[in-house]
PQR file of N, CA, C, O and H, with PARSE charges and radii, in Angstrom:
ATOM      1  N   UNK A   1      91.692  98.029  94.431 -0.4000 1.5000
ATOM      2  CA  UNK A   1      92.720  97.425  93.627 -0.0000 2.0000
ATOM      3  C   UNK A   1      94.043  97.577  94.359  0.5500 1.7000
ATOM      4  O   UNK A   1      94.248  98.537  95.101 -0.5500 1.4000
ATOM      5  N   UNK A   2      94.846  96.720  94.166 -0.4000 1.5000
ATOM      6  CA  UNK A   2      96.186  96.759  94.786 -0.0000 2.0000
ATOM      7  C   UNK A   2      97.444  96.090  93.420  0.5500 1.7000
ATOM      8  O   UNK A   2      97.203  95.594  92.320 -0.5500 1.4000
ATOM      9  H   UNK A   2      94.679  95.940  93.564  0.4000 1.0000
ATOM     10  N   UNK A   3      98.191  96.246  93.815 -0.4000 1.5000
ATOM     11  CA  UNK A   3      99.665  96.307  93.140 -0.0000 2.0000
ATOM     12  C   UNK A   3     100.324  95.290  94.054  0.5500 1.7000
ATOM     13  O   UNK A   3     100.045  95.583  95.216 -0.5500 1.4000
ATOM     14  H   UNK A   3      98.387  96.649  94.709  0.4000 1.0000
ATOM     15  N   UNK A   4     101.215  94.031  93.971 -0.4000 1.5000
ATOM     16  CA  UNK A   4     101.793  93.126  94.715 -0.0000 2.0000
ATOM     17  C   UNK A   4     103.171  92.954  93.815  0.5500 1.7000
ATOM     18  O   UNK A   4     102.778  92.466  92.755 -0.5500 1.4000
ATOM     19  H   UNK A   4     101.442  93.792  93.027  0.4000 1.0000
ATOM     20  N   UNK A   5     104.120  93.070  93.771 -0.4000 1.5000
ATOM     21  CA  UNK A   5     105.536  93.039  93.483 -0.0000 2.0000
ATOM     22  C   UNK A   5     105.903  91.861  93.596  0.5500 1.7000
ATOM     23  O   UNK A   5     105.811  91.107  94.565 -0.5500 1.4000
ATOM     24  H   UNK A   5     104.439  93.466  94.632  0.4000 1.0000
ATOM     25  N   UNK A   6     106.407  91.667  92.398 -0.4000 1.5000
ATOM     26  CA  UNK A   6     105.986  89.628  91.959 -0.0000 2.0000
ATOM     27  C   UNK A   6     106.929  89.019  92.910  0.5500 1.7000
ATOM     28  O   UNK A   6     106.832  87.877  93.361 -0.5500 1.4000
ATOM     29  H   UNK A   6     106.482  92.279  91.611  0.4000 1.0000
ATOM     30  N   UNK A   7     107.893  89.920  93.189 -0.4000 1.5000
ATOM     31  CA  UNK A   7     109.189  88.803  94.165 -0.0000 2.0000
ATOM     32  C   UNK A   7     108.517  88.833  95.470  0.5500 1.7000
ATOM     33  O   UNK A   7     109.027  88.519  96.545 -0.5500 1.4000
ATOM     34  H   UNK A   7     107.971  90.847  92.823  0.4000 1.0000
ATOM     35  N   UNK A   8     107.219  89.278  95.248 -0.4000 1.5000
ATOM     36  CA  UNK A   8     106.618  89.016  97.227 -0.0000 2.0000
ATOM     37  C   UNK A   8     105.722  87.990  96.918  0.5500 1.7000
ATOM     38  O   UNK A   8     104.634  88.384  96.497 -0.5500 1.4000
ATOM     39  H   UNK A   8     106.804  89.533  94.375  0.4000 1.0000
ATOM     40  N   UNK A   9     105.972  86.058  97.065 -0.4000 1.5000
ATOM     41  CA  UNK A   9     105.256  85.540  96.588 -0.0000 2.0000
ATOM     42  C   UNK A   9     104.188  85.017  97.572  0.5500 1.7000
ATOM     43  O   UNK A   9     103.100  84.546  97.241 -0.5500 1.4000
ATOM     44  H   UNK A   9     106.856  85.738  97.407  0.4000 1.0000
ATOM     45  N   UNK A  10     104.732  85.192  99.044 -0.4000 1.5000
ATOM     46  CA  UNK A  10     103.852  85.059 100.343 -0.0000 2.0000
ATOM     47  C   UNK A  10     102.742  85.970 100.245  0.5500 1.7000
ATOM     48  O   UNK A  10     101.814  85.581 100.956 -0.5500 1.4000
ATOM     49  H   UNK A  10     105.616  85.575  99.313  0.4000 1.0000
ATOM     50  N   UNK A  11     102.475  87.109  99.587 -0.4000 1.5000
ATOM     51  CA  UNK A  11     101.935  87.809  99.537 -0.0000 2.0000
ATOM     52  C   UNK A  11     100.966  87.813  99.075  0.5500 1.7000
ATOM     53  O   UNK A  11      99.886  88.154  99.557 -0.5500 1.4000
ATOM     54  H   UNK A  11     103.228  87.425  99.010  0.4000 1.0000
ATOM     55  N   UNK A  12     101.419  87.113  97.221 -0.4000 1.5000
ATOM     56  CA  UNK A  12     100.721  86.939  96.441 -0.0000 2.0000
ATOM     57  C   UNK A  12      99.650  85.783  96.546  0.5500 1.7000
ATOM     58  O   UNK A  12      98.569  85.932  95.977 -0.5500 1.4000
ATOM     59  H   UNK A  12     102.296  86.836  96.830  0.4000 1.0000
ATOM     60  N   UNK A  13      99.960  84.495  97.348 -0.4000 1.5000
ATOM     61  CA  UNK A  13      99.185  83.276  97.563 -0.0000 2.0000
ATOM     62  C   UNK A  13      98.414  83.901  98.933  0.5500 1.7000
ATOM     63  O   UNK A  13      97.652  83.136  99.525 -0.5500 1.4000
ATOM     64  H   UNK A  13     100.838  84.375  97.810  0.4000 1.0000
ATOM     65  N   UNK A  14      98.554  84.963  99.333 -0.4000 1.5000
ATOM     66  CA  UNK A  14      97.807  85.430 100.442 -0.0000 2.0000
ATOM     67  C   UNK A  14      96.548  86.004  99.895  0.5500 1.7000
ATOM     68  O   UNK A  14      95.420  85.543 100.070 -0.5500 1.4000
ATOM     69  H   UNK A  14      99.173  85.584  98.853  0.4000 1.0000
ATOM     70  N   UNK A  15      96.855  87.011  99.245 -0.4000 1.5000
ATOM     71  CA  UNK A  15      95.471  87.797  98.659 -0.0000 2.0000
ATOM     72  C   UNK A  15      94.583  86.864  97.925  0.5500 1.7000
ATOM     73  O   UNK A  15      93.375  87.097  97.885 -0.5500 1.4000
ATOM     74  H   UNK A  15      97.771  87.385  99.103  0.4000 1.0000
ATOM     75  N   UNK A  16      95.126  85.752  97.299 -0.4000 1.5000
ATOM     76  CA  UNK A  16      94.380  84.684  96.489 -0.0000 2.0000
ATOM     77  C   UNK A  16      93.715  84.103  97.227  0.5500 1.7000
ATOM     78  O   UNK A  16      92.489  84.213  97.205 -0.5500 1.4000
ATOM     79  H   UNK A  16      96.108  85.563  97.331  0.4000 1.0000
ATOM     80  N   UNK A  17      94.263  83.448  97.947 -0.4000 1.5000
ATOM     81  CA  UNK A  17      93.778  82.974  99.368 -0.0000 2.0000
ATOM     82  C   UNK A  17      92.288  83.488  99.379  0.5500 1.7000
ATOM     83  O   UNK A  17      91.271  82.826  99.174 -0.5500 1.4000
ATOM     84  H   UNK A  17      95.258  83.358  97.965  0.4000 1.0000
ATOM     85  N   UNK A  18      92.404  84.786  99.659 -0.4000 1.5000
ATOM     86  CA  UNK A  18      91.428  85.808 100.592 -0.0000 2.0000
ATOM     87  C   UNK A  18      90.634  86.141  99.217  0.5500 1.7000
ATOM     88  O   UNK A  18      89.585  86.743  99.445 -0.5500 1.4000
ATOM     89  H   UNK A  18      93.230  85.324  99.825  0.4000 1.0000
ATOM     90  N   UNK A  19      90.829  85.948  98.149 -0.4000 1.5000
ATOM     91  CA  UNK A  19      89.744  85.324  96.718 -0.0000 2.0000
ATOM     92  C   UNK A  19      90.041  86.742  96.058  0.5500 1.7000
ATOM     93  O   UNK A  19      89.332  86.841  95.056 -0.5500 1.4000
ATOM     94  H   UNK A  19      91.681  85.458  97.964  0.4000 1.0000
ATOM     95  N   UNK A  20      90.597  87.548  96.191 -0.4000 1.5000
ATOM     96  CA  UNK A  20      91.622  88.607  95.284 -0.0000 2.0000
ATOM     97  C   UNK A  20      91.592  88.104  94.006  0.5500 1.7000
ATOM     98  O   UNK A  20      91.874  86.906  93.964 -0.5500 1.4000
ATOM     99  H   UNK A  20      91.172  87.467  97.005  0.4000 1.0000
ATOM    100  N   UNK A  21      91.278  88.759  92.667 -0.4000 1.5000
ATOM    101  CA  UNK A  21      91.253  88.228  91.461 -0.0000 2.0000
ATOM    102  C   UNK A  21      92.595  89.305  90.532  0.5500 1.7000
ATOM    103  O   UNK A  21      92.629  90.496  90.224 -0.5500 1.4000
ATOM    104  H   UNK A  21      91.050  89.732  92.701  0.4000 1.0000
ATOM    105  N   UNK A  22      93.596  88.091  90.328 -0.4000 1.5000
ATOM    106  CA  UNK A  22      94.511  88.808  89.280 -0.0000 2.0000
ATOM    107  C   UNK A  22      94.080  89.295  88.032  0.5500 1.7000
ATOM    108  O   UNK A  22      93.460  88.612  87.216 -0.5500 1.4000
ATOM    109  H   UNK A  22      93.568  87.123  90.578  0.4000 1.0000
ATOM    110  N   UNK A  23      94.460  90.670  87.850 -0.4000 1.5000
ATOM    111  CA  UNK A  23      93.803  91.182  86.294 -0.0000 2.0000
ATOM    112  C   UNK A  23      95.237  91.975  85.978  0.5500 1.7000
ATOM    113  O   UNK A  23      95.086  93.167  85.711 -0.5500 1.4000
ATOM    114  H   UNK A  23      94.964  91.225  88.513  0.4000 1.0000
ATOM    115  N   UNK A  24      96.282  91.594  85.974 -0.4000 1.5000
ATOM    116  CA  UNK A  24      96.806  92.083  85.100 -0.0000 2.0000
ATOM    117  C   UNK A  24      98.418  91.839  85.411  0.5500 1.7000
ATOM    118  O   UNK A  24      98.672  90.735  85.893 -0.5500 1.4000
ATOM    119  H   UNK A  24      96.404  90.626  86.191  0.4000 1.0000
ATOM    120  N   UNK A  25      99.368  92.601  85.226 -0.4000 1.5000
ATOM    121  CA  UNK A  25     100.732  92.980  85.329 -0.0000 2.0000
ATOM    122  C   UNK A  25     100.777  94.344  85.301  0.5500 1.7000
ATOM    123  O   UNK A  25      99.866  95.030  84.837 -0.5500 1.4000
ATOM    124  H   UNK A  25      99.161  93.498  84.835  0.4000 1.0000
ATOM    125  N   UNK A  26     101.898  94.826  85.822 -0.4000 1.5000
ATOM    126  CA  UNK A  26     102.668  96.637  85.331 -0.0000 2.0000
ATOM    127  C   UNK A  26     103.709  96.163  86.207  0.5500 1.7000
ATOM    128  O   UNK A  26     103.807  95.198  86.965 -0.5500 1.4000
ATOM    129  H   UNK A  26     102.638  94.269  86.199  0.4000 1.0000
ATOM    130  N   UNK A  27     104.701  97.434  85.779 -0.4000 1.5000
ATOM    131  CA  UNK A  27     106.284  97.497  86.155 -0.0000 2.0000
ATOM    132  C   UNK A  27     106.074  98.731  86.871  0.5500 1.7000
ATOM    133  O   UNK A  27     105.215  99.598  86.704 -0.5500 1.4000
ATOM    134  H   UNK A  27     104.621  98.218  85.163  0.4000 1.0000
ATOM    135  N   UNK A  28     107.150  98.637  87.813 -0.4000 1.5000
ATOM    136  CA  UNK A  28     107.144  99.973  88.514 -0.0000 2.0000
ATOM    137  C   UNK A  28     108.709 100.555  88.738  0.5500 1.7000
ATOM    138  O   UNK A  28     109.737 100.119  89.256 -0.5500 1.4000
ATOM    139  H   UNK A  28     107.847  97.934  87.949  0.4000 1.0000
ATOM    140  N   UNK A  29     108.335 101.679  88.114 -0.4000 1.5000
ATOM    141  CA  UNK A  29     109.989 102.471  88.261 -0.0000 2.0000
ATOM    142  C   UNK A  29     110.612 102.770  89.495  0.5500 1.7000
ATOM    143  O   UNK A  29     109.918 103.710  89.881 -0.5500 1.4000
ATOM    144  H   UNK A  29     107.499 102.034  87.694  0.4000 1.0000
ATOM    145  N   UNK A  30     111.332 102.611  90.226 -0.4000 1.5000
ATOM    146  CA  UNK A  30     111.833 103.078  91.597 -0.0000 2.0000
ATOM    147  C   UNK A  30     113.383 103.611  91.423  0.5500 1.7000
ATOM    148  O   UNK A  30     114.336 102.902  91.100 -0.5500 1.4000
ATOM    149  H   UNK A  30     111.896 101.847  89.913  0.4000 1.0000
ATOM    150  N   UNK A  31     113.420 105.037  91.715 -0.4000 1.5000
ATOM    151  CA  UNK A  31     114.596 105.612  91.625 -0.0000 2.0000
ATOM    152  C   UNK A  31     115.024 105.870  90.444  0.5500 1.7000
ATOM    153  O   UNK A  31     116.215 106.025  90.173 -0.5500 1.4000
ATOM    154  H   UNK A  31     112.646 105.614  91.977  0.4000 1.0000
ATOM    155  N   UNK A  32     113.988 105.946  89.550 -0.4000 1.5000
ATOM    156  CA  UNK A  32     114.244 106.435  87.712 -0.0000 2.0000
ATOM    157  C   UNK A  32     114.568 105.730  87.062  0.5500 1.7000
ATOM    158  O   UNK A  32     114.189 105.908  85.905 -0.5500 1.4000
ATOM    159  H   UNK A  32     113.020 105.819  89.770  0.4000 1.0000
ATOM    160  N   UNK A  33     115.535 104.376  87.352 -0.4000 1.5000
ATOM    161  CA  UNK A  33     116.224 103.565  86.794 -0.0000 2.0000
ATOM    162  C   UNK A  33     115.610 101.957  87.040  0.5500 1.7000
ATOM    163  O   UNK A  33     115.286 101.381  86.001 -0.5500 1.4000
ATOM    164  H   UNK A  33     115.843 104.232  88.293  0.4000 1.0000
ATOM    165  N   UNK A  34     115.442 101.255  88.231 -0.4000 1.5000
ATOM    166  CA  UNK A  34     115.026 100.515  88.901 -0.0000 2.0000
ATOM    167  C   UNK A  34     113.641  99.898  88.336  0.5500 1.7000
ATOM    168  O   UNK A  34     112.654 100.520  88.728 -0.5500 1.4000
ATOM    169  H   UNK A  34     115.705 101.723  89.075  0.4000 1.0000
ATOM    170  N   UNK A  35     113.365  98.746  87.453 -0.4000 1.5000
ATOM    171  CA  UNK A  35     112.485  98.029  86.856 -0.0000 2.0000
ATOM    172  C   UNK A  35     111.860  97.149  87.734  0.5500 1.7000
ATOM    173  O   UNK A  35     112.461  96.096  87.952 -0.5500 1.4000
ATOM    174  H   UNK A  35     114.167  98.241  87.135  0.4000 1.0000
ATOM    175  N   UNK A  36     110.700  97.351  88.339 -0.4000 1.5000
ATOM    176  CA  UNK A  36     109.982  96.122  89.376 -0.0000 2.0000
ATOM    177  C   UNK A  36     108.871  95.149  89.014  0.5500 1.7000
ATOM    178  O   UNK A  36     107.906  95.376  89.745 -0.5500 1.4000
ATOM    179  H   UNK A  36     110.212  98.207  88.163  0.4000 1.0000
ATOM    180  N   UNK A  37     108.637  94.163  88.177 -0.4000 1.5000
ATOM    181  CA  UNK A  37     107.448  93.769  88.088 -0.0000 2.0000
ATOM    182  C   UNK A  37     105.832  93.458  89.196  0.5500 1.7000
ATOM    183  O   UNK A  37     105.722  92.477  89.932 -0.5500 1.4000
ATOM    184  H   UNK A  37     109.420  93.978  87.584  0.4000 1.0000
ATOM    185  N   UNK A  38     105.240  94.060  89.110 -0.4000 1.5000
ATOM    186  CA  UNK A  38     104.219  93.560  89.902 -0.0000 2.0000
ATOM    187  C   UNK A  38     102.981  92.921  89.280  0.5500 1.7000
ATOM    188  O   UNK A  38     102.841  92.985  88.059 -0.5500 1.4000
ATOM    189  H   UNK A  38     105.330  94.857  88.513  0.4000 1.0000
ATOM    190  N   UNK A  39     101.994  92.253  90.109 -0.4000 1.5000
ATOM    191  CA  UNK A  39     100.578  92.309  89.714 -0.0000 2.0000
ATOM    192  C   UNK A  39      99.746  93.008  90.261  0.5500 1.7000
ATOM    193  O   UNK A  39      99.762  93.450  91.409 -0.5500 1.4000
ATOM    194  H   UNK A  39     102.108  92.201  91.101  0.4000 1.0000
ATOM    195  N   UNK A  40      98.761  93.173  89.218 -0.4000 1.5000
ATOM    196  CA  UNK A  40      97.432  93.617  89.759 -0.0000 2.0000
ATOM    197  C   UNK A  40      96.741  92.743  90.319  0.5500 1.7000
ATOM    198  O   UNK A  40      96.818  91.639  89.779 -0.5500 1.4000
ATOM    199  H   UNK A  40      98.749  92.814  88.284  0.4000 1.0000
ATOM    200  N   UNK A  41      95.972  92.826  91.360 -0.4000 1.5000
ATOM    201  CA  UNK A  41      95.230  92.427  92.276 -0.0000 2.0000
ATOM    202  C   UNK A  41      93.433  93.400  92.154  0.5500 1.7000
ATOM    203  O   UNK A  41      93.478  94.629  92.109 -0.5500 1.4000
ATOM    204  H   UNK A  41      95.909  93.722  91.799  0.4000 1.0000
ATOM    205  N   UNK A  42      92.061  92.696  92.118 -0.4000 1.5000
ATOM    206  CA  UNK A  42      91.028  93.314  92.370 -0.0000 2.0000
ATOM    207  C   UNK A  42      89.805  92.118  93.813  0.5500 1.7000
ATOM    208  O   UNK A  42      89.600  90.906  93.877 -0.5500 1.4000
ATOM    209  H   UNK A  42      92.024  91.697  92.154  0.4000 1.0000
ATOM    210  N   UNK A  43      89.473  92.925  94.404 -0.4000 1.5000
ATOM    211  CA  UNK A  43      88.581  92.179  95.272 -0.0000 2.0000
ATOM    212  C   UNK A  43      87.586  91.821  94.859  0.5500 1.7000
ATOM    213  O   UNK A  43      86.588  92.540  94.808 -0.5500 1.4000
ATOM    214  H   UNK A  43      89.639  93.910  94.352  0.4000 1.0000
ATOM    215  N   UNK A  44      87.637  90.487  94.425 -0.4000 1.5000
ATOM    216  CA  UNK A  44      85.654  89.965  93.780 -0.0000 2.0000
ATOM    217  C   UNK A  44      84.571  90.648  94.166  0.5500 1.7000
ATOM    218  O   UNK A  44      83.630  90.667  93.373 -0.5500 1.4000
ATOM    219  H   UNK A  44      88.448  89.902  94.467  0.4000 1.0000
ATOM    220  N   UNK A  45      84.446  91.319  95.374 -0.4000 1.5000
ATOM    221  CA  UNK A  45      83.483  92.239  95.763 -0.0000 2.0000
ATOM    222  C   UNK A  45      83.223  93.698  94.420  0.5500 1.7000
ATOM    223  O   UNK A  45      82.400  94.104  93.599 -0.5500 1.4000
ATOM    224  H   UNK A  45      85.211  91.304  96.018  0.4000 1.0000
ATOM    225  N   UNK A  46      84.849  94.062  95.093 -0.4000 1.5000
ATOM    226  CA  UNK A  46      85.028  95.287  94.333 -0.0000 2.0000
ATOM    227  C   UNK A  46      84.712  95.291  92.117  0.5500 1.7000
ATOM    228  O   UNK A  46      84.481  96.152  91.268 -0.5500 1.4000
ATOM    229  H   UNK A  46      85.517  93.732  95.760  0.4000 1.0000
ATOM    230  N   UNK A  47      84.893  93.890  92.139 -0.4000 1.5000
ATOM    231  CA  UNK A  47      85.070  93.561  90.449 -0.0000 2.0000
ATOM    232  C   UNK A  47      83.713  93.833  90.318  0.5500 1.7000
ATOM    233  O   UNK A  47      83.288  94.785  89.663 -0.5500 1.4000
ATOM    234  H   UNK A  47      85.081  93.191  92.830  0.4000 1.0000
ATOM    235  N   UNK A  48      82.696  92.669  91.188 -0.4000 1.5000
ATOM    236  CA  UNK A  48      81.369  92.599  90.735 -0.0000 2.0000
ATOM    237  C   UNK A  48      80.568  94.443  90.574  0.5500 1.7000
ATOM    238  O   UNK A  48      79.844  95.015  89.759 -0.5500 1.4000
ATOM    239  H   UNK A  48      83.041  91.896  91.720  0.4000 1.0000
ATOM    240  N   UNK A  49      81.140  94.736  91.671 -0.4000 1.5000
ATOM    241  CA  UNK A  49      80.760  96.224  91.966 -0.0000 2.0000
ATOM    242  C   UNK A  49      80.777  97.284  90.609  0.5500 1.7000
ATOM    243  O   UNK A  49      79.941  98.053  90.134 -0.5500 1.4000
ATOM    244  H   UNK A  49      81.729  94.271  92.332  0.4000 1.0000
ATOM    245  N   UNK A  50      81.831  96.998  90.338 -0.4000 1.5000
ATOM    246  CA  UNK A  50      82.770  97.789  88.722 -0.0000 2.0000
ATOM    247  C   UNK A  50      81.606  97.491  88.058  0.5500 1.7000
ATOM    248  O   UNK A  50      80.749  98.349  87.845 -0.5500 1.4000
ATOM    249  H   UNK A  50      82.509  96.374  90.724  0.4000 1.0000
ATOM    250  N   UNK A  51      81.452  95.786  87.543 -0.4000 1.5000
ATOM    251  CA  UNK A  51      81.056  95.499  86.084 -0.0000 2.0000
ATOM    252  C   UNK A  51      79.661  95.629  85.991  0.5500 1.7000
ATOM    253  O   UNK A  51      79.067  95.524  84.918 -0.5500 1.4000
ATOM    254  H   UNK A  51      82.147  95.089  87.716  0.4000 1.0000
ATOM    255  N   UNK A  52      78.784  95.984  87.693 -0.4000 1.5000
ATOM    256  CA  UNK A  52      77.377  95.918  87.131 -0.0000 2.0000
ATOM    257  C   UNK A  52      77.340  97.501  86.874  0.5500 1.7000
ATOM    258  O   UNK A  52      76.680  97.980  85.952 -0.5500 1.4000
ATOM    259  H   UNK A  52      79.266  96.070  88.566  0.4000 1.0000
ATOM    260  N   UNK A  53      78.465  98.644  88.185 -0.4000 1.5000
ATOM    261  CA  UNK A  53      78.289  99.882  87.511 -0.0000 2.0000
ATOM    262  C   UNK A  53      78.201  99.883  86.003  0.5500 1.7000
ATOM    263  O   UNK A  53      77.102 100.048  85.474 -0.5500 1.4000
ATOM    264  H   UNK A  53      79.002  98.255  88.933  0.4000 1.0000
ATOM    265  N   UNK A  54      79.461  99.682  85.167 -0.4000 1.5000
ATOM    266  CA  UNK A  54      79.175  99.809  83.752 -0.0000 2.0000
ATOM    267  C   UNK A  54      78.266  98.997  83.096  0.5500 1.7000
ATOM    268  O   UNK A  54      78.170  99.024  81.869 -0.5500 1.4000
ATOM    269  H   UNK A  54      80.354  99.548  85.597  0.4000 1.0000
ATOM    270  N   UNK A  55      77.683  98.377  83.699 -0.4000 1.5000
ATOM    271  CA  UNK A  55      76.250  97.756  82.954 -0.0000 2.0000
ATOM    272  C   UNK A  55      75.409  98.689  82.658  0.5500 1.7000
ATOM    273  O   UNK A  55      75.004  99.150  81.591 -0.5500 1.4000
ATOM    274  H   UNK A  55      77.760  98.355  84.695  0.4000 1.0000
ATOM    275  N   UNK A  56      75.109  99.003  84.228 -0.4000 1.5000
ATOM    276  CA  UNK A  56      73.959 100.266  84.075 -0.0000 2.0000
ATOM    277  C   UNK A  56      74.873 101.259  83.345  0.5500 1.7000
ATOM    278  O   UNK A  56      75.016 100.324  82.558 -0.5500 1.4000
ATOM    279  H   UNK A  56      75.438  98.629  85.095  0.4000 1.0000
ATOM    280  N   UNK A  57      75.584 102.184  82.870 -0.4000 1.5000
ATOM    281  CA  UNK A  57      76.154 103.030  82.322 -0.0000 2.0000
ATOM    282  C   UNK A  57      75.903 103.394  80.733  0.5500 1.7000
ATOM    283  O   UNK A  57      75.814 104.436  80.083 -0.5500 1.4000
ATOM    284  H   UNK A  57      75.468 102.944  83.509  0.4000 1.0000
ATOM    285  N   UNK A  58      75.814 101.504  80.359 -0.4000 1.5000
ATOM    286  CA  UNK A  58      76.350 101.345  79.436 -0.0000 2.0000
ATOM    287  C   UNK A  58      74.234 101.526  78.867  0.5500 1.7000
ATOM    288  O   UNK A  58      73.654 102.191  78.008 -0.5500 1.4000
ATOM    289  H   UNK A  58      75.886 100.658  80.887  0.4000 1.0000
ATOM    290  N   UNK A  59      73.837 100.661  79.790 -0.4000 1.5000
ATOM    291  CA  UNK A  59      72.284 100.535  79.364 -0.0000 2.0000
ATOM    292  C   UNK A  59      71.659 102.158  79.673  0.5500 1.7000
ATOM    293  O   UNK A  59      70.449 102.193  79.451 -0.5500 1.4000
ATOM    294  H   UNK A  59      74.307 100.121  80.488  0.4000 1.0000
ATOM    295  N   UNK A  60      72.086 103.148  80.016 -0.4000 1.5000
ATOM    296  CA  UNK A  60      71.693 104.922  80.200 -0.0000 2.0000
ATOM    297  C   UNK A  60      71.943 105.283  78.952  0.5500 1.7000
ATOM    298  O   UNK A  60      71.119 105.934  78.310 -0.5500 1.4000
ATOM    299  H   UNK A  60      73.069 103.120  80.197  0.4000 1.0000
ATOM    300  N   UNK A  61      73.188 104.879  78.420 -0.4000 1.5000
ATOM    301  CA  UNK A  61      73.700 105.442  76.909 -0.0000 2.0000
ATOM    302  C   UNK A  61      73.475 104.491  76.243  0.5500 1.7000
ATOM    303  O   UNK A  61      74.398 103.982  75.607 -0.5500 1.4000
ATOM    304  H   UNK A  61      73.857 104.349  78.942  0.4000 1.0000
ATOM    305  N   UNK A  62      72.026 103.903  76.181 -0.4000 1.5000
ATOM    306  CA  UNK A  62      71.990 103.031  75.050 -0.0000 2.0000
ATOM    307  C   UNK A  62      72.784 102.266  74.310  0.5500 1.7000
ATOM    308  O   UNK A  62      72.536 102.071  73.120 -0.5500 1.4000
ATOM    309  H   UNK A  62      71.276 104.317  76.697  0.4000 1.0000
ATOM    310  N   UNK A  63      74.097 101.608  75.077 -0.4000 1.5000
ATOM    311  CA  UNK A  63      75.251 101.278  73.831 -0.0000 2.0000
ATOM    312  C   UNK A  63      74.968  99.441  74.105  0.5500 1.7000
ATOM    313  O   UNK A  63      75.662  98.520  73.673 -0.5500 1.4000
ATOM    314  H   UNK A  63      74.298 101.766  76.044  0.4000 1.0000
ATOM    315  N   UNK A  64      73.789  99.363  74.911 -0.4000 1.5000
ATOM    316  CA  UNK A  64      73.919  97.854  75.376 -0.0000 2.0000
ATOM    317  C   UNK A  64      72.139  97.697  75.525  0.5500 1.7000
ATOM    318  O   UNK A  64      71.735  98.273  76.536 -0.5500 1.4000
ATOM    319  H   UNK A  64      73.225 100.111  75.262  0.4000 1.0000
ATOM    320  N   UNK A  65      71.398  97.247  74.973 -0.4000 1.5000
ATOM    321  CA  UNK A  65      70.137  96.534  74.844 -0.0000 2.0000
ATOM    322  C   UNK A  65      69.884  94.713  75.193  0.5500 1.7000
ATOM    323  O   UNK A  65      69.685  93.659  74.589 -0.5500 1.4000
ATOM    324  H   UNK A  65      71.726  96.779  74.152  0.4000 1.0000
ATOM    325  N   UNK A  66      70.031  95.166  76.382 -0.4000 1.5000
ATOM    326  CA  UNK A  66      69.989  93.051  76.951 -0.0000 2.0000
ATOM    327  C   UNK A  66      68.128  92.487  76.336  0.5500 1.7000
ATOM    328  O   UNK A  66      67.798  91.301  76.290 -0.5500 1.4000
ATOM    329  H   UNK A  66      70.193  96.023  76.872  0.4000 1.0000
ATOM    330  N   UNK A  67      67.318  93.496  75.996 -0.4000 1.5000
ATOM    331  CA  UNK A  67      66.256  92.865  75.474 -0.0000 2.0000
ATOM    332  C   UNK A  67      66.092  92.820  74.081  0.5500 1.7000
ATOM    333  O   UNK A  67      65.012  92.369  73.700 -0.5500 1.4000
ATOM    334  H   UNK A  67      67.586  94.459  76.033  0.4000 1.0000
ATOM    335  N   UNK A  68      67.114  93.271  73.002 -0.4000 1.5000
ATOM    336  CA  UNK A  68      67.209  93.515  72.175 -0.0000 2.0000
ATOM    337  C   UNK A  68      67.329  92.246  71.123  0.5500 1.7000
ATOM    338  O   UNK A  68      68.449  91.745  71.026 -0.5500 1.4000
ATOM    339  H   UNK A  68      67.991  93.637  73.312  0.4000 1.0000
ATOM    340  N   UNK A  69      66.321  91.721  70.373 -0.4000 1.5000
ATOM    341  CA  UNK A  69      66.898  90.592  69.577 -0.0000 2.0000
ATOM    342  C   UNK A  69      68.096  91.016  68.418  0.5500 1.7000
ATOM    343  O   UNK A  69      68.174  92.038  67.737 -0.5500 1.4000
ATOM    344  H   UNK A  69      65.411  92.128  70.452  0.4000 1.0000
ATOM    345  N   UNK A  70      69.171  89.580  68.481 -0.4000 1.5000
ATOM    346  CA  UNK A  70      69.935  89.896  67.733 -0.0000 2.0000
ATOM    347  C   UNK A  70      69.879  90.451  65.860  0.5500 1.7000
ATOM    348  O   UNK A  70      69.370  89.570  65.168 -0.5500 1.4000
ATOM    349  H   UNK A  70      69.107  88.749  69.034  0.4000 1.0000
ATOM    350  N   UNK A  71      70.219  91.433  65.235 -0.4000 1.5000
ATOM    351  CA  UNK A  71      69.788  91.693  63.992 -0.0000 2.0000
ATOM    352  C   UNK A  71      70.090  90.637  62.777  0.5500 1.7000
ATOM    353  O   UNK A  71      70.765  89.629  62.985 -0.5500 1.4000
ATOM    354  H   UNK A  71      70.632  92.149  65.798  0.4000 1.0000
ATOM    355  N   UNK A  72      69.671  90.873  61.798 -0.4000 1.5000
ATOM    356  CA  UNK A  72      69.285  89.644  61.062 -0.0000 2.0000
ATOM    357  C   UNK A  72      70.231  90.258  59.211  0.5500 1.7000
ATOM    358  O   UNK A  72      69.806  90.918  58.262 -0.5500 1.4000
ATOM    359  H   UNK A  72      69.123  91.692  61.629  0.4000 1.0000
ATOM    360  N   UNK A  73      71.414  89.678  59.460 -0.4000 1.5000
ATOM    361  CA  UNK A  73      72.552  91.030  58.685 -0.0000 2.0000
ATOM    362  C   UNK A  73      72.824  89.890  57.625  0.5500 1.7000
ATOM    363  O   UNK A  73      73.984  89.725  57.246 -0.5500 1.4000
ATOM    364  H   UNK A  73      71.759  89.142  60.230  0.4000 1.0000
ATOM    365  N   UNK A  74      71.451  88.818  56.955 -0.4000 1.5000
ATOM    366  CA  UNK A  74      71.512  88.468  55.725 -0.0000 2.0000
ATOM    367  C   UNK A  74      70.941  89.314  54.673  0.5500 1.7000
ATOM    368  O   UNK A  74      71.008  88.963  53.495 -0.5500 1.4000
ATOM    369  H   UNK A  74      70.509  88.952  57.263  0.4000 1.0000
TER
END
């Protein structure tokens, strides 16, 4: 994951470019006072990587049943 500081916009059409997926915003304080907006940046590699970890995570602690028919809550 990376952080890109929105006034760097060469930057920003760079990592996109290179298929970088935006997930978010944050501000960054500099010098206590000093308000910076940036984005978040994740590498499609790195995303896919994340979301199948918590797949399996999620299917260890039982909180996710992909063979599970849906329940019948008439």
């Amino acid at each position: 994951m990376l952080d890109v500081m929105a006034k760097d916009r060469a930057a920003i059409r760079l990592y996109e470019r290179l298929g970088w997926q935006h997930i978010g915003t944050t501000t960054h304080v500099f010098d206590g006072s000093e308000e910076t907006p940036a984005h978040c940046y994740v590498e499609m590699e790195s995303r896919s990587r994340i979301l199948d970890q918590m797949a399996a995570e999620a299917e260890e602690t039982d909180l996710y049943d992909a063979t599970a028919a849906p329940e019948d809550t008439r």
